[in-house]
C-alpha positions in Angstrom: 3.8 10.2 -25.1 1.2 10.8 -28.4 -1.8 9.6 -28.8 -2.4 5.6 -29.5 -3.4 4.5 -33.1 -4.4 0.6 -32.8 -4.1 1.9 -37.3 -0.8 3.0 -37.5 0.5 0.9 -34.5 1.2 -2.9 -34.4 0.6 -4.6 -31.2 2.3 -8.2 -31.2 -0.4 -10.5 -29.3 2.1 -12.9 -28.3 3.9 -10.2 -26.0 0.9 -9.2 -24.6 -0.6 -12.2 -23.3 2.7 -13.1 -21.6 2.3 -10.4 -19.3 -1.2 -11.5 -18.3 -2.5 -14.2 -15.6 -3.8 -17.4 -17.5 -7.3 -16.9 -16.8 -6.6 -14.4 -19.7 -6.9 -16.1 -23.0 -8.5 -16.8 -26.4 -11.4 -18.8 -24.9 -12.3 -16.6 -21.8 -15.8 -15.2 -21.2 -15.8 -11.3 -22.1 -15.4 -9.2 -19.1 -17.7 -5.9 -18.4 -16.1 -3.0 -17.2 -15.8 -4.4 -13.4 -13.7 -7.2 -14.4 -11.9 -5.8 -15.9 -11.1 -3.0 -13.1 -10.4 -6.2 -11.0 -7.6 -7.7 -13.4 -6.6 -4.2 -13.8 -5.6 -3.9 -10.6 -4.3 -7.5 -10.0 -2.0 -6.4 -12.4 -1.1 -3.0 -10.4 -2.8 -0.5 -12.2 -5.4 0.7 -9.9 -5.7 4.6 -10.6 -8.0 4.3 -13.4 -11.5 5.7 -12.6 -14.9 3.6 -12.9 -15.9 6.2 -15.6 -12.8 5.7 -17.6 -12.7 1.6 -17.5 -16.6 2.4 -19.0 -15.5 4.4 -21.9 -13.0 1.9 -22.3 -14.8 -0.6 -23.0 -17.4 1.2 -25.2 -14.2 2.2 -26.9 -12.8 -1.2 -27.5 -16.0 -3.2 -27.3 -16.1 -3.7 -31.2 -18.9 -6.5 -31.0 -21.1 -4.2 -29.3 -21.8 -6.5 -26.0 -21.3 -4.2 -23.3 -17.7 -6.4 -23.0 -14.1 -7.0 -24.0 -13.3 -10.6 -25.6 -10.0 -11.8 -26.1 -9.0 -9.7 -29.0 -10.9 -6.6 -27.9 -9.3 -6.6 -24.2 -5.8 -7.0 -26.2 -6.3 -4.0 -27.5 -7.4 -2.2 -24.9 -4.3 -3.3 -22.8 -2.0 -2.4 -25.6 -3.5 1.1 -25.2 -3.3 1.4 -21.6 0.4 0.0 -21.1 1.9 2.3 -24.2 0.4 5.5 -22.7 1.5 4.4 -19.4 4.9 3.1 -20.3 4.6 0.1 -18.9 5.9 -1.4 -21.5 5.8 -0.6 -25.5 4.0 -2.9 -28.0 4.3 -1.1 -30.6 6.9 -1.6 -33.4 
């Protein structure tokens, strides 16, 4: 698969968050890189390397808080299950 482009790519929100456990939503507390290696792996993806989940965040972490929030860890899932093929968000 190519490279992700959150630009050029649309990634439908709704589909996303019903894939994730409920303590995922629009009002949770944003999670550092360790949480979100924990969900990660609750979810059964648990190949990705502390150094990796770091960049990720930095990556996605728009707000500049050391975290992902709702719409930031969206993202950042989008990314991770289209160039895993998981499943495709993209339209």
């Amino acid at each position: 698969m190519g490279g992700y482009n959150s630009k050029t790519h649309s990634i439908p929100s709704n589909e996303i968050a019903n894939k994730l456990p409920n303590s995922i939503h629009i009002d949770m507390e944003p999670m550092c890189a360790a949480e979100l290696k924990e969900l990660l792996i609750q979810l059964g993806i648990d190949d990705l390397t502390d150094n990796v989940l770091d960049e990720m965040v930095r990556m996605y972490d728009k707000d500049g808080d050391g975290a992902l929030n709702y719409s930031e860890f969206l993202e950042a899932f989008g990314f991770i299950s289209h160039n895993r093929g998981y499943c495709c968000f993209v339209s």
